[in-house]
DSSP file (Angstrom, degrees, kcal/mol; ACC not computed):
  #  RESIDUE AA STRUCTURE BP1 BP2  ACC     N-H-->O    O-->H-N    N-H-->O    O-->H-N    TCO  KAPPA ALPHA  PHI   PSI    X-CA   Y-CA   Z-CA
    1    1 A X              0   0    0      0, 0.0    31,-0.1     0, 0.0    30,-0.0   0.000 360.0 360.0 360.0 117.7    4.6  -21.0   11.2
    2    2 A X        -     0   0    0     29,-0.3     3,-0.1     1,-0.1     0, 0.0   0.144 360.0-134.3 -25.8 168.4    7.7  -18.7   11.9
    3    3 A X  S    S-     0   0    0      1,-0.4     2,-0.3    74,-0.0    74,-0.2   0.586  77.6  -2.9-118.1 -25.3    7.0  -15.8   14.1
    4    4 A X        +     0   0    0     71,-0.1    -1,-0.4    72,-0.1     2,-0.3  -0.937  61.7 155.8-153.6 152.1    8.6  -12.9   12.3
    5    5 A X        -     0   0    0     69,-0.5    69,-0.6    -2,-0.3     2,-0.3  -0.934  35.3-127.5-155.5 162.7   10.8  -12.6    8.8
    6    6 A X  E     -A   73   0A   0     -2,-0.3     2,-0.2    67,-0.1    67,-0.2  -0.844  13.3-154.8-120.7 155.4   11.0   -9.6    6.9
    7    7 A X  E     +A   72   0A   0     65,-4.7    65,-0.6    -2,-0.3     2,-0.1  -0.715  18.9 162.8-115.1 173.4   10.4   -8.9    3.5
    8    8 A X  E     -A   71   0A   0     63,-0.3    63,-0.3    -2,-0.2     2,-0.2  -0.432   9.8-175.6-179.5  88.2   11.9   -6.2    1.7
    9    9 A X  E     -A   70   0A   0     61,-1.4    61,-1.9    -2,-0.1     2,-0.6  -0.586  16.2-153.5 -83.5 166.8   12.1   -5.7   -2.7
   10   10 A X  E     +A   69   0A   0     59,-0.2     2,-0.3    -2,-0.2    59,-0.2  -0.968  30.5 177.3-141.0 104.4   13.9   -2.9   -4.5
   11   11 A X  E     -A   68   0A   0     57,-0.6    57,-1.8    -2,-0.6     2,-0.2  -0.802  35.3-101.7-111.1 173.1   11.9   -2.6   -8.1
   12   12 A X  E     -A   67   0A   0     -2,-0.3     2,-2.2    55,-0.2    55,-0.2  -0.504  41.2-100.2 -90.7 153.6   12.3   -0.5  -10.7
   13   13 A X  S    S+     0   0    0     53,-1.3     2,-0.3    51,-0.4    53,-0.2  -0.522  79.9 127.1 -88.6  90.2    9.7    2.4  -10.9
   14   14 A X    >   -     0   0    0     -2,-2.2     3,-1.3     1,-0.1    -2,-0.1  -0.810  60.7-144.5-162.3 126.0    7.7    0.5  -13.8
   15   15 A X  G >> S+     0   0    0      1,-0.3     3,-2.1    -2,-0.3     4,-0.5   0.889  97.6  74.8 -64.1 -35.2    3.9   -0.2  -13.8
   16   16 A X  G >4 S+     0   0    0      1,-0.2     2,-2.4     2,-0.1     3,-0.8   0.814  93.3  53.2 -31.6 -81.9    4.8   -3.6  -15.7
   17   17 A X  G <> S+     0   0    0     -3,-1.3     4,-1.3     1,-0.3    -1,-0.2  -0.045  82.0  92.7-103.6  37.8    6.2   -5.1  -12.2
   18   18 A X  H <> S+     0   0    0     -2,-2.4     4,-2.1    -3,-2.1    -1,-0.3   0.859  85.0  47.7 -78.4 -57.8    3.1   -4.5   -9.8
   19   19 A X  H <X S+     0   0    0     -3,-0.8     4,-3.4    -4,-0.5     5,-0.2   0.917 121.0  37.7 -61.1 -30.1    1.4   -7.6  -10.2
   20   20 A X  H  > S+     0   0    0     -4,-0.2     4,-2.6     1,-0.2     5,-0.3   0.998 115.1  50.0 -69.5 -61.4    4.7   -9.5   -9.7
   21   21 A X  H  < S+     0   0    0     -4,-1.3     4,-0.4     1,-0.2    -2,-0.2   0.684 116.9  45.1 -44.2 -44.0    5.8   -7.3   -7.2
   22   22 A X  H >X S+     0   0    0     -4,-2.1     4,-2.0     2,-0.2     3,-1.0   0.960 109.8  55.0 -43.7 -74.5    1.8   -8.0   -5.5
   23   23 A X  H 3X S+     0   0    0     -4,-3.4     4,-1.0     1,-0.2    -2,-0.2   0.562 108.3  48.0 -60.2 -19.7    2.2  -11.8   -6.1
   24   24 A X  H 3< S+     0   0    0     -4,-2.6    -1,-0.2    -5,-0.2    -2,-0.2   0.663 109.6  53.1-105.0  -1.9    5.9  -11.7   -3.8
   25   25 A X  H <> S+     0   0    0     -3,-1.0     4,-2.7    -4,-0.4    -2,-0.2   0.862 120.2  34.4 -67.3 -80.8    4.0   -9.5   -0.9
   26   26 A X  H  X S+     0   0    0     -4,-2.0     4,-4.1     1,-0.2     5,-0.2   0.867 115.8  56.1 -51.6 -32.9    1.2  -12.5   -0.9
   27   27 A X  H  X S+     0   0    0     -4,-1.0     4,-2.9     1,-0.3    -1,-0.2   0.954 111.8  45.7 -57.7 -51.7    4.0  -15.4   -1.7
   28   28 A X  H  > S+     0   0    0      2,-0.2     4,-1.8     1,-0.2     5,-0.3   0.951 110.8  49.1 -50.4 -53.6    5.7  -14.1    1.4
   29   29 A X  H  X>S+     0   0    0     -4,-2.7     4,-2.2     1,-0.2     5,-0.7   0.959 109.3  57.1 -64.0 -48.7    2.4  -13.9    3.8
   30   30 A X  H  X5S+     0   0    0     -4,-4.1     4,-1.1     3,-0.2    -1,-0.2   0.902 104.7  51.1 -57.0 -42.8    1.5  -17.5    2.7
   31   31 A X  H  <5S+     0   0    0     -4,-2.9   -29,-0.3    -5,-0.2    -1,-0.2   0.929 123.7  21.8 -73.4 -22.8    4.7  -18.9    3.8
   32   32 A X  H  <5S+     0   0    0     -4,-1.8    -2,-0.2   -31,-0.1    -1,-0.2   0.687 141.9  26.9-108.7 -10.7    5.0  -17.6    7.6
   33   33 A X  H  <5S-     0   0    0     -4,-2.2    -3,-0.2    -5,-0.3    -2,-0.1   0.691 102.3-129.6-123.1 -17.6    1.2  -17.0    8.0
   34   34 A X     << -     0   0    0     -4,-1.1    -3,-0.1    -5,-0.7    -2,-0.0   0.156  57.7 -22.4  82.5 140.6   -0.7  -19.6    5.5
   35   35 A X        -     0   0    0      1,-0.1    -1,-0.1    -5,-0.1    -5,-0.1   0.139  69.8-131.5 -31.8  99.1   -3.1  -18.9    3.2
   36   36 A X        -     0   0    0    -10,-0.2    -1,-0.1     1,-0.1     2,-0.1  -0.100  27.9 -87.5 -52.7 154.1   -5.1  -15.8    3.8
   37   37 A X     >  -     0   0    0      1,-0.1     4,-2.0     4,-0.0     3,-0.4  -0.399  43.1-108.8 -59.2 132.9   -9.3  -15.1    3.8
   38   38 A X  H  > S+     0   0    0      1,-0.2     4,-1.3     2,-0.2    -1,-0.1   0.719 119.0  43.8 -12.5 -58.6  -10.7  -14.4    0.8
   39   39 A X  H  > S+     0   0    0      2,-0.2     4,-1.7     3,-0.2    -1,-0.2   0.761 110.2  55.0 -78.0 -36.4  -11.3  -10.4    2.0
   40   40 A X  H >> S+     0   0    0     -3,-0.4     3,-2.6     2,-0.2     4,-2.6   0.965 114.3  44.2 -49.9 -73.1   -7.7  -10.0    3.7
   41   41 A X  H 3X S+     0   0    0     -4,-2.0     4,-2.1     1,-0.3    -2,-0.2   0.731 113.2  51.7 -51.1 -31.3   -6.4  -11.1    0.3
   42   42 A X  H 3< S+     0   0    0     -4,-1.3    -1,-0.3    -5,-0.4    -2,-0.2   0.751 115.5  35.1 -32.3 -59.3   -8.6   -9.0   -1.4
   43   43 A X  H <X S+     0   0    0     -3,-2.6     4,-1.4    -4,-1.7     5,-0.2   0.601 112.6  58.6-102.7  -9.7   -7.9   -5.8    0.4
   44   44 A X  H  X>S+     0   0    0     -4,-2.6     4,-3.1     2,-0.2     5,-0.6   0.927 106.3  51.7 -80.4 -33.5   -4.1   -6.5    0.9
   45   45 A X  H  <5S+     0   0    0     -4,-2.1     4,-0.2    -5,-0.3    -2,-0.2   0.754 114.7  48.3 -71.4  -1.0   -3.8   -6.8   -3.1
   46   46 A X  H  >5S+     0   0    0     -5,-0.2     4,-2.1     3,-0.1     5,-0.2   0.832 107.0  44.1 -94.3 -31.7   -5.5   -3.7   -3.1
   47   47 A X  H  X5S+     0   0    0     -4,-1.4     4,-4.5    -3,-0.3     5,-0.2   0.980 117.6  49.1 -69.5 -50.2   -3.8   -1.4   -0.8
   48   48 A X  H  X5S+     0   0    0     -4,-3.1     4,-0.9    -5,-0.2    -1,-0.2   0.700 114.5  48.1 -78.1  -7.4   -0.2   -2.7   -2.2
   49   49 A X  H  ><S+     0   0    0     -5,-0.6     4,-0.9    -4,-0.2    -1,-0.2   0.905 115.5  47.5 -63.3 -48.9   -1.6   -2.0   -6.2
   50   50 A X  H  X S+     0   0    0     -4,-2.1     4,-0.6     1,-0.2    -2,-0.2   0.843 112.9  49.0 -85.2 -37.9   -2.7    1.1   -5.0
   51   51 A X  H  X S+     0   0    0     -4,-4.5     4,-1.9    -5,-0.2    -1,-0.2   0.674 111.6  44.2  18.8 -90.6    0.5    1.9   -3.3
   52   52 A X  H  X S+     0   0    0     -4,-0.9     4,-2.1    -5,-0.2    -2,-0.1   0.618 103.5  57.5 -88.5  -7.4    2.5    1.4   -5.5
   53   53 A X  H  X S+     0   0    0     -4,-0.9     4,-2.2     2,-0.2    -2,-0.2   0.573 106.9  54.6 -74.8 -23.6    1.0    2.9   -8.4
   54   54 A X  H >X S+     0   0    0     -4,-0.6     4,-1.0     2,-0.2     3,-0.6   0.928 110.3  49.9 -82.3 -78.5    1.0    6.0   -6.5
   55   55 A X  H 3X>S+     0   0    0     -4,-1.9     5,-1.4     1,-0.3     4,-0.6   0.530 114.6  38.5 -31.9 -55.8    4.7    5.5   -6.0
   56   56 A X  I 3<>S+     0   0    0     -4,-2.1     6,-2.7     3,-0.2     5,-2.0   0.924 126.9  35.6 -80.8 -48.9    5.7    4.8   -9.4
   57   57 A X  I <<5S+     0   0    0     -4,-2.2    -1,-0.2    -3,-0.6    -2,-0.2   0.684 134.4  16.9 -92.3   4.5    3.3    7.5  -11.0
   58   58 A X  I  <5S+     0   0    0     -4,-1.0    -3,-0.1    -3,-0.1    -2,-0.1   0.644 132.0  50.4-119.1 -43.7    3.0   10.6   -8.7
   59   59 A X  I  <5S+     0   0    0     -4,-0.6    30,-0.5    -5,-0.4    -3,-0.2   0.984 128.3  12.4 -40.6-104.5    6.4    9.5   -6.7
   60   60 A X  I > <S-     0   0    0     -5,-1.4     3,-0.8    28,-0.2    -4,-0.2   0.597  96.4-120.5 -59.3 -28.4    8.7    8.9   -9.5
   61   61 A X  T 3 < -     0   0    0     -5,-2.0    -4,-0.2    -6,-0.3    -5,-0.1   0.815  59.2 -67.6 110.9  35.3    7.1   10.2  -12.0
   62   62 A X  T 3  S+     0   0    0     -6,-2.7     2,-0.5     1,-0.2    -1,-0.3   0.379  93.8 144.8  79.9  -1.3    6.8    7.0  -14.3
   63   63 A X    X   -     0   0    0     -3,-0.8     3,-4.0    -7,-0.3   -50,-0.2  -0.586  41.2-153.2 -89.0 118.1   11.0    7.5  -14.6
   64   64 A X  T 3  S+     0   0    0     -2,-0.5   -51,-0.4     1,-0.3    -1,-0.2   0.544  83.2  67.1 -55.8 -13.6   12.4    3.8  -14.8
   65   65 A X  T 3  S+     0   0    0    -53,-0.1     2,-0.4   -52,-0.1    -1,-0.3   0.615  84.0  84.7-103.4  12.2   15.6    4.5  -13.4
   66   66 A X  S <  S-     0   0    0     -3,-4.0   -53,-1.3   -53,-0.2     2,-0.1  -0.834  73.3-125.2-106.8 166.4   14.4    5.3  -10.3
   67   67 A X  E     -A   12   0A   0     -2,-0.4     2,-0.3   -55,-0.2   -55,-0.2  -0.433   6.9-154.2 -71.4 139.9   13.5    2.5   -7.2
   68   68 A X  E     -A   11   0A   0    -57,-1.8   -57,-0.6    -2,-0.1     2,-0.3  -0.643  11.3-149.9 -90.7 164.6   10.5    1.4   -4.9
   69   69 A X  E     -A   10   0A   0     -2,-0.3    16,-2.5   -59,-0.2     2,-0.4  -0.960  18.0-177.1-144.1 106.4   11.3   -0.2   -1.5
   70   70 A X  E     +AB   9  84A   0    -61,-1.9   -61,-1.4    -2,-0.3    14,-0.2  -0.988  11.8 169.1-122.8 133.2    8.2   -2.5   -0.9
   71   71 A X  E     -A    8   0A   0     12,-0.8   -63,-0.3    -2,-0.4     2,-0.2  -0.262   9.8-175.6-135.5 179.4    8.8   -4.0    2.6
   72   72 A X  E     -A    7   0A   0    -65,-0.6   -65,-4.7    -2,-0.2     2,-0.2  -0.646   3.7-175.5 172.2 138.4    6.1   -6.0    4.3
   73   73 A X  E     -AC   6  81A   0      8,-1.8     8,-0.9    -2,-0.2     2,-0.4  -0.951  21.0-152.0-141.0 156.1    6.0   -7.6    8.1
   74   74 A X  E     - C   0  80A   0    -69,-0.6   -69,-0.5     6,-0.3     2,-0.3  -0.998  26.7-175.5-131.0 106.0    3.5   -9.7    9.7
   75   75 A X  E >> S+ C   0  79A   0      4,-1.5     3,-2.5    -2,-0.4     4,-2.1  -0.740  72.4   5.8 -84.5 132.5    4.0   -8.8   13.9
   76   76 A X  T 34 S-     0   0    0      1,-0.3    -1,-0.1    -2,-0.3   -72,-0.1   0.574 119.3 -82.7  75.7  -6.7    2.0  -10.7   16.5
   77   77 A X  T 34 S+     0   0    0    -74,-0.2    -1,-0.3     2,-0.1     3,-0.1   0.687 129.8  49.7  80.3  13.2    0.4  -13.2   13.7
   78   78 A X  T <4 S+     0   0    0     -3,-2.5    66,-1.6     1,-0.1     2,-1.5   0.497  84.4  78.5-141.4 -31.6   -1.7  -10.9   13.1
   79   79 A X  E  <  -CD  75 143A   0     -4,-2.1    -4,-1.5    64,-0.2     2,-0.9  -0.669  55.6-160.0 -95.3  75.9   -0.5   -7.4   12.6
   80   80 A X  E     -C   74   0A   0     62,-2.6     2,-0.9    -2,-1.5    -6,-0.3  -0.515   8.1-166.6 -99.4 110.5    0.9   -6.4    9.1
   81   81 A X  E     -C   73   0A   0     -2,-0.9    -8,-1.8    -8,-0.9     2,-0.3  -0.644   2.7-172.5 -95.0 109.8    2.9   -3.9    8.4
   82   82 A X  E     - E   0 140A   0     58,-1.3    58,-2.5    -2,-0.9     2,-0.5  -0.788   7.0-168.4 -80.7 122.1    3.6   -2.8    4.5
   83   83 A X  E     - E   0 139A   0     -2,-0.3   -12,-0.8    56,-0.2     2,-0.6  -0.946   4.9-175.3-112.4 114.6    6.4    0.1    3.7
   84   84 A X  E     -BE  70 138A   0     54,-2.7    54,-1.1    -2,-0.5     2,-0.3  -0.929   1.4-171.8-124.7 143.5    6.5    1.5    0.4
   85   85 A X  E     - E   0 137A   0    -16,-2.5    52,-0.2    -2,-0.6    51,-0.1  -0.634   8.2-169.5-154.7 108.8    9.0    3.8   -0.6
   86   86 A X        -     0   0    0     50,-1.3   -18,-0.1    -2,-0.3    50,-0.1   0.190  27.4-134.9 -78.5-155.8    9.6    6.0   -3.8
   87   87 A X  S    S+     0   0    0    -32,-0.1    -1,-0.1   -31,-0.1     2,-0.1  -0.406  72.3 113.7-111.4  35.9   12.6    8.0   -4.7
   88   88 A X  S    S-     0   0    0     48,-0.2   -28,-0.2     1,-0.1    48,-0.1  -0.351  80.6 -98.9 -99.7-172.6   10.4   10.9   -5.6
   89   89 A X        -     0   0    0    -30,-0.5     2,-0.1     1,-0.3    -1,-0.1   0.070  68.4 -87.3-117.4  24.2   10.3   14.4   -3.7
   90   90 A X        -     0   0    0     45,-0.1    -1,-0.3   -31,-0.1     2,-0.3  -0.589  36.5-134.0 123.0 179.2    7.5   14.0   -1.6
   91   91 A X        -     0   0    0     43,-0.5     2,-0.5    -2,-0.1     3,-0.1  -0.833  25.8-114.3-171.8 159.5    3.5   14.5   -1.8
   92   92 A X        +     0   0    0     -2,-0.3     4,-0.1     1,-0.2    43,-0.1  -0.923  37.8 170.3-115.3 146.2    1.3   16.0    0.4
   93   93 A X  S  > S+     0   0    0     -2,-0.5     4,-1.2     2,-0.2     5,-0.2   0.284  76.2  65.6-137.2 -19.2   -0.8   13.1    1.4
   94   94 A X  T  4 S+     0   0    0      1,-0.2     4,-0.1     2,-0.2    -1,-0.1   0.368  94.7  62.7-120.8  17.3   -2.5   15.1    4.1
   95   95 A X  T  4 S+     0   0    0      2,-0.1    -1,-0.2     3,-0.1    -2,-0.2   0.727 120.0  26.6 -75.1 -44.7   -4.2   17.5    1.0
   96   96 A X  T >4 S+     0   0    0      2,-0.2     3,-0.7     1,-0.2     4,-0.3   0.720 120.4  55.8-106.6 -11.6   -6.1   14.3   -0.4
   97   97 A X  G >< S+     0   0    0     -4,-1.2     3,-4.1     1,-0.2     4,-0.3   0.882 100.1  64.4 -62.5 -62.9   -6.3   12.3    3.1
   98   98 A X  G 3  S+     0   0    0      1,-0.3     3,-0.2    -5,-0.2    -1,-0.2   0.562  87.6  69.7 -30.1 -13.4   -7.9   15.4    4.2
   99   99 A X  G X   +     0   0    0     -3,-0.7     3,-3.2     1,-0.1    -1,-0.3   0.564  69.4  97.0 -68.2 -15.3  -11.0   14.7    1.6
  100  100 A X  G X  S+     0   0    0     -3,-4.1     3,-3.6     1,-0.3     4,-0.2   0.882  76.3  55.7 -57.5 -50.8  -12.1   11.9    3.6
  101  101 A X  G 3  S+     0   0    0     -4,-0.3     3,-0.4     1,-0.2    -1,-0.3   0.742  99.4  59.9 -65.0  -7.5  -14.6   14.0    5.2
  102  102 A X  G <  S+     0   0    0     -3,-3.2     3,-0.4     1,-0.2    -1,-0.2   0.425  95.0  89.3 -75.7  -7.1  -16.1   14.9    1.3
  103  103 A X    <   +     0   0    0     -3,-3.6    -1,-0.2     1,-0.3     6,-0.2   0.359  49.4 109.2 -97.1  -4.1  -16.6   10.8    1.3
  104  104 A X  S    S+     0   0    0     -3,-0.4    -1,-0.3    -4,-0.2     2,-0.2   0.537  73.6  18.0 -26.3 -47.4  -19.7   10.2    2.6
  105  105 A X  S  > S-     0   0    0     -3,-0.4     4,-1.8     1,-0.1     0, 0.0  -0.838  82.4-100.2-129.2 177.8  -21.9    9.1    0.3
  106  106 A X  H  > S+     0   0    0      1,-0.3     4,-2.1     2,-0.2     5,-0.2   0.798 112.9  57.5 -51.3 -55.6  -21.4    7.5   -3.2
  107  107 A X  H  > S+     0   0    0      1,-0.2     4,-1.9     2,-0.2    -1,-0.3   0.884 108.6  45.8 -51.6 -33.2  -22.1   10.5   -5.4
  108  108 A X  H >4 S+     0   0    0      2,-0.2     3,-0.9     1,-0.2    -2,-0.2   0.986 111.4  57.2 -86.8 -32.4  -19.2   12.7   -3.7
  109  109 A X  H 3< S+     0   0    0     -4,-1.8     3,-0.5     1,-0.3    -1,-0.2   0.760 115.0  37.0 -39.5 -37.5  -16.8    9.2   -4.0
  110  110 A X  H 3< S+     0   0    0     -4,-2.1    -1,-0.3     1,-0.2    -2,-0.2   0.763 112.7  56.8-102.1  -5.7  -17.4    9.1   -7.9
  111  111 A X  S << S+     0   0    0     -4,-1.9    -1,-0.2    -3,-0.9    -2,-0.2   0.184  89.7 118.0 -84.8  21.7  -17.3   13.3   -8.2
  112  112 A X  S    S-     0   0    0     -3,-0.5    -3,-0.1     1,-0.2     4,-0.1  -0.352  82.1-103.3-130.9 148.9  -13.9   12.6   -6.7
  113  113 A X        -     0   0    0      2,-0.2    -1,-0.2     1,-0.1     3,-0.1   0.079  36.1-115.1 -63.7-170.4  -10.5   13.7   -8.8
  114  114 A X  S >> S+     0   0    0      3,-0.1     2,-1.3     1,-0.0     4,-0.8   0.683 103.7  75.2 -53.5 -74.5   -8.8   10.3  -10.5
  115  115 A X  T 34 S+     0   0    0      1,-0.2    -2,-0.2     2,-0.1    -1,-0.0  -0.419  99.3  10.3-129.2 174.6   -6.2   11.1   -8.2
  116  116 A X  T 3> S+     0   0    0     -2,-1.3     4,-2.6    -3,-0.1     5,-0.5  -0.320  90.6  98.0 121.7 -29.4   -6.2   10.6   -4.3
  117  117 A X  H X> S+     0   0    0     -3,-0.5     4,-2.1     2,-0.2     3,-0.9   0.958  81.4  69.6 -56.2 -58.7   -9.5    8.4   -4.2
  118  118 A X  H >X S+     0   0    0     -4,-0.8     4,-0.9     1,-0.3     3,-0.7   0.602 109.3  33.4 -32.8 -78.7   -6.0    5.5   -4.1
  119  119 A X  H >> S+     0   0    0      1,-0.3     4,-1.2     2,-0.3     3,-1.1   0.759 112.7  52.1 -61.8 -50.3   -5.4    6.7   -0.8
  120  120 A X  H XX S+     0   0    0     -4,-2.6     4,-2.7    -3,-0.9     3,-0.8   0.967 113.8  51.5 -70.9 -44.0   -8.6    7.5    0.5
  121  121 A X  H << S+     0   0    0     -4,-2.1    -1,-0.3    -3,-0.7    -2,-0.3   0.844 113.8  44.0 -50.3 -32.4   -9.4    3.6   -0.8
  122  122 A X  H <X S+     0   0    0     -3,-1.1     4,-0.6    -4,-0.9    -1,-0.2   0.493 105.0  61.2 -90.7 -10.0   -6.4    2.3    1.2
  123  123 A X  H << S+     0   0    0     -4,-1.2    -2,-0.2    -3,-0.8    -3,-0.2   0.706 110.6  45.6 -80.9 -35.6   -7.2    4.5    4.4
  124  124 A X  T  < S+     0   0    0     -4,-2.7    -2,-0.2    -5,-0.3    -3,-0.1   0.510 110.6  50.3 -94.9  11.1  -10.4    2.4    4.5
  125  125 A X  T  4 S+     0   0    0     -5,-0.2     2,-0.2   -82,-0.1    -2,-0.2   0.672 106.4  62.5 -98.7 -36.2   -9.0   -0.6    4.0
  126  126 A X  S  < S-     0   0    0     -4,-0.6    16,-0.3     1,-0.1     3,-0.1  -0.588  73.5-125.9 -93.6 155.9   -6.3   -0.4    6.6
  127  127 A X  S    S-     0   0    0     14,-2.1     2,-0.3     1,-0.4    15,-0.2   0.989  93.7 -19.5 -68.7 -54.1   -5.9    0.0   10.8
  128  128 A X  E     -F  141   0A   0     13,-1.3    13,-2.9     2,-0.0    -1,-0.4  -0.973  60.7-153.9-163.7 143.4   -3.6    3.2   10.4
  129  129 A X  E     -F  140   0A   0     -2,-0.3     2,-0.3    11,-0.2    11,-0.2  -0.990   9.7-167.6-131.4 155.4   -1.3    5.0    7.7
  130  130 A X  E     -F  139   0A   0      9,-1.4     9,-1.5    -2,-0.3     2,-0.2  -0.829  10.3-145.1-134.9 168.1    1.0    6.9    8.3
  131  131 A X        -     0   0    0     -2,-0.3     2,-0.2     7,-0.2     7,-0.1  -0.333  22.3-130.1-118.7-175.6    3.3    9.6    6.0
  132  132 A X        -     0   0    0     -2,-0.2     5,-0.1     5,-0.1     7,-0.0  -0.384  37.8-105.6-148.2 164.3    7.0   10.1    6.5
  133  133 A X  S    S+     0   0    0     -2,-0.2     0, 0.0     1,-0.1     0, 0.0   0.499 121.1  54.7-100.4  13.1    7.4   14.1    6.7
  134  134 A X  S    S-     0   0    0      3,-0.1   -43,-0.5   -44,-0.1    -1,-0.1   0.939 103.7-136.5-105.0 -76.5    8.9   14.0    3.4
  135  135 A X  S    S+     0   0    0    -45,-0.2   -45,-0.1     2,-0.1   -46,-0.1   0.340  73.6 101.2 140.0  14.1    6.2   12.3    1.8
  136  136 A X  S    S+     0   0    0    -48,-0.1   -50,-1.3     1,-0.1     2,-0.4  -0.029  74.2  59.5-118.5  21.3    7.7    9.7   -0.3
  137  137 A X  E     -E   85   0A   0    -52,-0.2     2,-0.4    -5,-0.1   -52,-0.2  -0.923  59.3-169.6-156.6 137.3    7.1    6.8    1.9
  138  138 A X  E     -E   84   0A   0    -54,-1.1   -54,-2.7    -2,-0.4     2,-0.3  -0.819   6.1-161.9-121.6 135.3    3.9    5.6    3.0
  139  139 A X  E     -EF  83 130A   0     -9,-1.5    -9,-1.4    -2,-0.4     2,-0.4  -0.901   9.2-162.5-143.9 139.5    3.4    2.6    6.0
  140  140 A X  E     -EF  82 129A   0    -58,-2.5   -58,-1.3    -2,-0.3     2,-0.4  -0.831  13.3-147.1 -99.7 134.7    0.5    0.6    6.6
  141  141 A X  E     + F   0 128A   0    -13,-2.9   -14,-2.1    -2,-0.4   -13,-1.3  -0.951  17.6 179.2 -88.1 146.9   -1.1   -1.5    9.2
  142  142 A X        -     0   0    0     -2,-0.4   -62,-2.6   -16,-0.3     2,-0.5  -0.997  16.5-158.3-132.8  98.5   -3.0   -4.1    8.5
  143  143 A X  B     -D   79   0A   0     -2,-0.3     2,-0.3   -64,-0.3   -64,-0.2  -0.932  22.6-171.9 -92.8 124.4   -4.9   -6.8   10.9
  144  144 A X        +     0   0    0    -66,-1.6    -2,-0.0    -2,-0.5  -108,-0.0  -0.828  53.9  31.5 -96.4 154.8   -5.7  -10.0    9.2
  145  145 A X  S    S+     0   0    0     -2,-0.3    -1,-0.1  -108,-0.1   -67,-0.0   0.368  86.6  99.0  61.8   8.0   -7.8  -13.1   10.3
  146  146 A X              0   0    0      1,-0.2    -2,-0.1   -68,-0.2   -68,-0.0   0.392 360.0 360.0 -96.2  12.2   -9.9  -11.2   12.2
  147  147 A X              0   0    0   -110,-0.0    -1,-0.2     0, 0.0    -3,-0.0   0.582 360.0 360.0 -49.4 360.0  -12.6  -11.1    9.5
């Protein structure tokens, strides 16, 4: 197994090319790290669906002629870091992070808008996210194999 490569796509802002865009995130992790746990794979194809779906429809704003930047590293064999980045003009992520504490039980998760529950799903799926001050680029960590 390598010990670090970077990954880094430029797609066009179009919901068509998330599952490929998904499938070249995993394709990438399988070659320098080997075939992930069921629940790693699970929650990474979730964070980078949810991700990037925010990019392309709150980000860009569904307009095809603008780009994502979907990046992904795996540090330490363990540690994986995903960068997503729209060409939109920000969001304030720390209005709908800030719901987290409304998340407690089930009922207040389904009275919950359509959107921001993406985020708040990928904030409990991940070690740490972080915003950019602009708001148009999101990075995650991610520990895998430590299920």
């Amino acid at each position: 197994m390598k010990t670090s490569q970077f990954f880094c796509k430029k797609v066009p802002s179009n919901i068509n090319i998330i599952g490929s865009t998904v499938k070249s995130v995993i394709d990438y992790l399988h070659s320098i790290y080997g075939p992930l746990n069921e629940c790693d794979l699970f929650e990474v194809k979730v964070i980078l669906n949810e991700l990037i779906l925010n990019a392309i429809k709150h980000g860009n704003k569904e307009d095809d002629k603008k780009f994502i930047k979907v990046s992904a590293e795996l540090k330490n064999q363990k540690d994986l870091f995903l960068v997503i980045e729209d060409s939109g003009e920000g969001y304030d992520y720390d209005g709908v992070l800030s719901m987290e504490a409304c998340t407690d039980s089930e009922q207040e998760i389904c009275n919950l808008k359509e959107t921001g529950r993406g985020l708040l799903i990928v904030k409990n799926l991940c070690d740490e996210i972080k915003f950019n001050k602009k708001g148009n680029k999101v990075i995650v960590v991610k520990s895998i194999g430590t299920n």
